[in-house]
N, C-alpha and C positions, 0 to 999 in steps of 0.2 A: 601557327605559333601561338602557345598560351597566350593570353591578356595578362597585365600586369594591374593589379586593381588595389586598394586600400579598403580595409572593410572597418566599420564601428558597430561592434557589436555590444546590446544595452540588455541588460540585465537588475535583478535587487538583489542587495548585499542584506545580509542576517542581522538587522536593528536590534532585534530584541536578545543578541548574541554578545554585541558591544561587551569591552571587556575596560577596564583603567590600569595600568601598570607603571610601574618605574626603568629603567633603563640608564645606565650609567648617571645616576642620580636625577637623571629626568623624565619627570611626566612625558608619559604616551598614550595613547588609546589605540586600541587594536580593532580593526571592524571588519567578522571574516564575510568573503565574496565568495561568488563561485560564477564561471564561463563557462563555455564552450563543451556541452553536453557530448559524448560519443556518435557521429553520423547525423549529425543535426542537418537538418536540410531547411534554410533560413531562403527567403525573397532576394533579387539579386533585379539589378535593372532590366537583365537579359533574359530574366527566367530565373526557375531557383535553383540554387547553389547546394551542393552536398560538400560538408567538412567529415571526409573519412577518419573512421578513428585510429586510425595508424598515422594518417600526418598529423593529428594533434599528439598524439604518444610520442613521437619524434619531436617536438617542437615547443614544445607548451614550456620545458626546463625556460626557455630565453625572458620567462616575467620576471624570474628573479632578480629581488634588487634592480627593480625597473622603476619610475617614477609614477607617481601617482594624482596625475594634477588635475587641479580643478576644471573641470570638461575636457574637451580634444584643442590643441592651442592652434590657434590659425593667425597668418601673418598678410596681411593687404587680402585678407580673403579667403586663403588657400591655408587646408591644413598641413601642418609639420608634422613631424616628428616631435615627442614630448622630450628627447634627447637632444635636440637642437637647441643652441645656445640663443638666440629668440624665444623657443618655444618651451628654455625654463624660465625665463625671465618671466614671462605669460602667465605660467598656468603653478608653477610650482608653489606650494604651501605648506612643504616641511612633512609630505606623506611619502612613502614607497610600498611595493609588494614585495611581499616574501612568504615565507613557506608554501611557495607553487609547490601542488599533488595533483595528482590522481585516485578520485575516490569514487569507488561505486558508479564509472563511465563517465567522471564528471570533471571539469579542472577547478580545483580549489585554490583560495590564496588570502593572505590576510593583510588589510591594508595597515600601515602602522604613519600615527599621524605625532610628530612631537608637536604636542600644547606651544610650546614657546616661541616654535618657528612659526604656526598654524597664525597666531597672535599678533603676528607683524604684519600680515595681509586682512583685508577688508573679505577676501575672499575663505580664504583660513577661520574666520572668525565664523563665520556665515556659514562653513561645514559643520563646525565645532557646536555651533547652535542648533543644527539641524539636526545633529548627530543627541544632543542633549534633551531637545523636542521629544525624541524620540519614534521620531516618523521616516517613513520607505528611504532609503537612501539608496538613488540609483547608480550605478556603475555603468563604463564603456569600455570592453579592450580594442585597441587597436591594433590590428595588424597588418602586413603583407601578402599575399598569397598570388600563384597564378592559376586563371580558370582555364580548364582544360575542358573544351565542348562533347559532348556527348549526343551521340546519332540514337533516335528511337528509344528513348526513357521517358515515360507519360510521369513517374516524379518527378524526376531532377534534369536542369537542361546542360549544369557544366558540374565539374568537379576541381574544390580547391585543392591546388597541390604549392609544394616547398613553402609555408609557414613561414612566416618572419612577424615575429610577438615584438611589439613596440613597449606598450606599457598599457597601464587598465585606471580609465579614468575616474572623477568623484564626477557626478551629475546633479548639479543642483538649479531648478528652474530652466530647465534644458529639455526640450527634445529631444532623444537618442535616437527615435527611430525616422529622420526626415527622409521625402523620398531622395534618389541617389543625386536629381536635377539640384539637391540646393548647394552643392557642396565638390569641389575638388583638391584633390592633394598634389604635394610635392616630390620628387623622387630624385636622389641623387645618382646618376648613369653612372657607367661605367667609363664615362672619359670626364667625371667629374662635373658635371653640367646638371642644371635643373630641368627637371619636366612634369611636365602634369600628367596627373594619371584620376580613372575615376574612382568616385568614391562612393561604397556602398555601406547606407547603414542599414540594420539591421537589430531584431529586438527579439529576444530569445521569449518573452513574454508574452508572444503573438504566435508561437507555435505551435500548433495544434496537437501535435503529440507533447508535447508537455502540459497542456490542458487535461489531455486523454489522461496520462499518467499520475497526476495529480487527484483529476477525480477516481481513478482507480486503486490508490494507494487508502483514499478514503473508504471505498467500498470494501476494500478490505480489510481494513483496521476495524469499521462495525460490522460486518462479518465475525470477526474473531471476538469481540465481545458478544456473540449468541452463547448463549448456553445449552443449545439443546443439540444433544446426539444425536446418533442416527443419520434418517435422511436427511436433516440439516447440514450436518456435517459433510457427506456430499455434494452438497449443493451447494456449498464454501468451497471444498475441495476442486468440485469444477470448475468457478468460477475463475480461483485462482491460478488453475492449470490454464484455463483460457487469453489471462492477461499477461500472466508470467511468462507462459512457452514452455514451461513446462511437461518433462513426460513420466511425471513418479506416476507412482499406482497414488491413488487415495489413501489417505490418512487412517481412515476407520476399518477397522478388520471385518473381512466379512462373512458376518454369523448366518446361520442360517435362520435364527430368530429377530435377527437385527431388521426388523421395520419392516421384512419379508418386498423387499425390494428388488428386483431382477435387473439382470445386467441390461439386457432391452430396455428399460425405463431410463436409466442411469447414465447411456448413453446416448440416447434422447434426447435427456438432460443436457449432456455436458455437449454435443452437437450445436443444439440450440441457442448456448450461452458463447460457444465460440463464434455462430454466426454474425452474432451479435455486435461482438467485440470486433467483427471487420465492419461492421455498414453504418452505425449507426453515430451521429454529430455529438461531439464535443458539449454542446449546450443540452442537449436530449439524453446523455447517457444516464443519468439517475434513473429517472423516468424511467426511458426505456428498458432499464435491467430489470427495477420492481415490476413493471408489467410483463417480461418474458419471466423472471422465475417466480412469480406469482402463475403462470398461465404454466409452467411447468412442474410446479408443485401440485398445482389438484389432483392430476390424475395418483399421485402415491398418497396422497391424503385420503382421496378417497378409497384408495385399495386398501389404508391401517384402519379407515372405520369400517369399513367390511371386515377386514378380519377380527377386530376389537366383535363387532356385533357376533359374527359367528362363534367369537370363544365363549362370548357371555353366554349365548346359548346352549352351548356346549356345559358350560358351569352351571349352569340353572338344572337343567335336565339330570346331571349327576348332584346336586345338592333336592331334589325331590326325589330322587332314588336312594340317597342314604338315608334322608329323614324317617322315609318309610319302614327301612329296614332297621330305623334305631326305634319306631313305635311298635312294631311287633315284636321287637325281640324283650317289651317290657322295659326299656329302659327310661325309656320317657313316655309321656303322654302326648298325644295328638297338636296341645296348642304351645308346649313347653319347646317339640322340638320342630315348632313352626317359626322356633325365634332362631335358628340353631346358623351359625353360618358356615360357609363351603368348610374353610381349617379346621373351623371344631367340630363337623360332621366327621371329615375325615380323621378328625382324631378320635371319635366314640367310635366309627365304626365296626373297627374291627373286634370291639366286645359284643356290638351284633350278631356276630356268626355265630355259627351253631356249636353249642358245648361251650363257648366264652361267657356266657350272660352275668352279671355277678350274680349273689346271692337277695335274696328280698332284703332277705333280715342277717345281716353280717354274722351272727351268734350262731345262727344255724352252720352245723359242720356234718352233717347228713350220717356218715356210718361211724363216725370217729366220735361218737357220744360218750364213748366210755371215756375216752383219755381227755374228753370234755367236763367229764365229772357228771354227766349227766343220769340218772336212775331209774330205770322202768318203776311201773306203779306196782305194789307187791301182787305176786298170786300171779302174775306177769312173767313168760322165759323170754329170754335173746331170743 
């Protein structure tokens, strides 16, 4: 039979997001959060815990208009419910959530705090400041769930199922992620009775794929401020397929003068950077990506200076065979069209050829002398 468990799950809400508003004539402040990421698989007493993203889809609606109190309220000990008539007494400070979504696999929601209520408590005052500071403000939702054990999974040892959203707390000089030994909750049966149940915290800021994803969202944010074409652009295009999951073709079309890069390289490439992206630590990935596509870059680097060299040679060889053929055809002299470059070789050349040469002397018009005006010397015929 599932385990009935209580989880606190800790998270940071968007400080630098803080908004001030009015609401039926009164001061508010809005501070948006965000929880429970799609398939998170968080630390659990028993092993860790996979929350699938179909029971948060189902379930996540129940924050709304939930209470927002100052830490998780506990009474001789034992946590409550922040819906418990104790556990307003406790913890409330004039905050609630609302507009729970779903955004981009993620649950959003925004705390909304009235100044005036916030005012009357020592605690309230104390968010309100911190809130103003301008520094990390941590959140906890609390919910229900039961663990459902799972045979032969080397990630995950149970899976949360049926959901029950309590409410998403403020955390201020709190722990949210203690281990599960410091802490138990309350639970109301089915025949109206209290019971203890265990309780698991947990801190979304300790997982390791959200590490991973974080520093990957960076890599490719400077990635996309490269500017160079080409095999760059591939080698962005890879990486990204690699972190995303992606299966587009690459971005850049392929020319057959574009960087003269071959599908075997490019695949090498993008091989390489996916392995990558399975083995290698959270604290090492910077590192380790510059040193794999630094180590997978040389080899087409060094294939575009080869080709670079071989055209120049190519270009040299043909800029001494037109020079030549612009000095004998009289058009230039020897050191005149030793200055001459590849373009404007190619542009004189074709008066090189034979029968194009111009004239020496522009005035000379060869058989057309007469309509030149010109006169033989007398005693002289045509």
């Amino acid at each position: 039979m599932p385990q009935t468990v209580r989880v606190n799950v800790r998270a940071v809400a968007n400080a630098a997001a803080v908004r001030k508003t009015k609401r039926n004539g009164r001061d508010v402040i809005i501070v948006p959060s965000a929880t429970m990421p799609d398939d998170v698989v968080m630390n659990g007493s028993q092993g860790k815990v996979l929350y699938p993203a179909d029971e948060i889809a189902n379930s996540y609606r129940q924050l709304e208009r939930t209470p927002a109190p100052l830490g998780h309220p506990m009474v001789n000990g034992k946590f409550v419910s922040a819906r418990d008539p104790e556990g307003i007494n406790l913890g409330y400070i004039g905050a609630w959530n609302e507009n729970v979504r779903q955004e981009d696999g993620r649950v959003l929601l925004d705390k909304v705090i009235d100044v005036e209520v916030a005012n009357r408590s020592e605690g309230g005052k104390a968010v309100l400041a911190a809130i103003e500071a301008g520094g990390p403000i941590h959140t906890s939702t609390g919910l229900l769930c039961k663990l459902e054990p799972v045979q032969n999974n080397k990630t995950y040892a149970k899976i949360a199922r049926s959901l029950v959203w309590d409410h998403d707390a403020i955390l201020l000089n709190e722990e949210g992620a203690a281990t599960p030994e410091q802490g138990v909750g309350m639970l109301v049966n089915a025949n109206g009775e209290s019971e203890e149940i265990e309780v698991i915290n947990s801190s979304l800021t300790d997982v390791l794929d959200q590490e991973i994803d974080y520093a990957g969202h960076r890599l490719v944010e400077a990635l996309t401020r490269r500017e160079h074409a080409g095999v760059w652009e591939r080698i962005k295009t890879a990486i990204m397929d690699a972190f995303v999951g992606t299966e587009r073709e690459p971005s850049v079309n392929r020319k057959e003068d574009d960087m003269a890069v071959s599908d075997e390289q490019f695949k090498a490439l993008s091989d390489e950077v996916k392995t990558l992206s399975e083995s290698v630590s959270a604290e090492n990935l910077g590192k380790a990506i510059g040193e794999a596509v630094a180590n997978a870059v040389k080899p087409l680097v060094d294939a575009q200076a080869e080709i670079t060299a071989n055209q120049k040679a190519k270009d040299d060889a043909e800029l001494t065979e037109l020079r030549e053929k612009i000095v004998k055809a009289n058009l230039m002299d020897e050191a005149a069209a030793g200055e001459l470059t590849l373009n404007a070789a190619r542009a004189l050349a074709p008066k090189a050829e034979p029968g194009q040469a111009a004239a020496l002397n522009g005035a000379f018009k060869g058989n057309n002398d007469k309509k030149a005006g010109f006169k033989l010397p007398a005693g002289e015929k045509e």
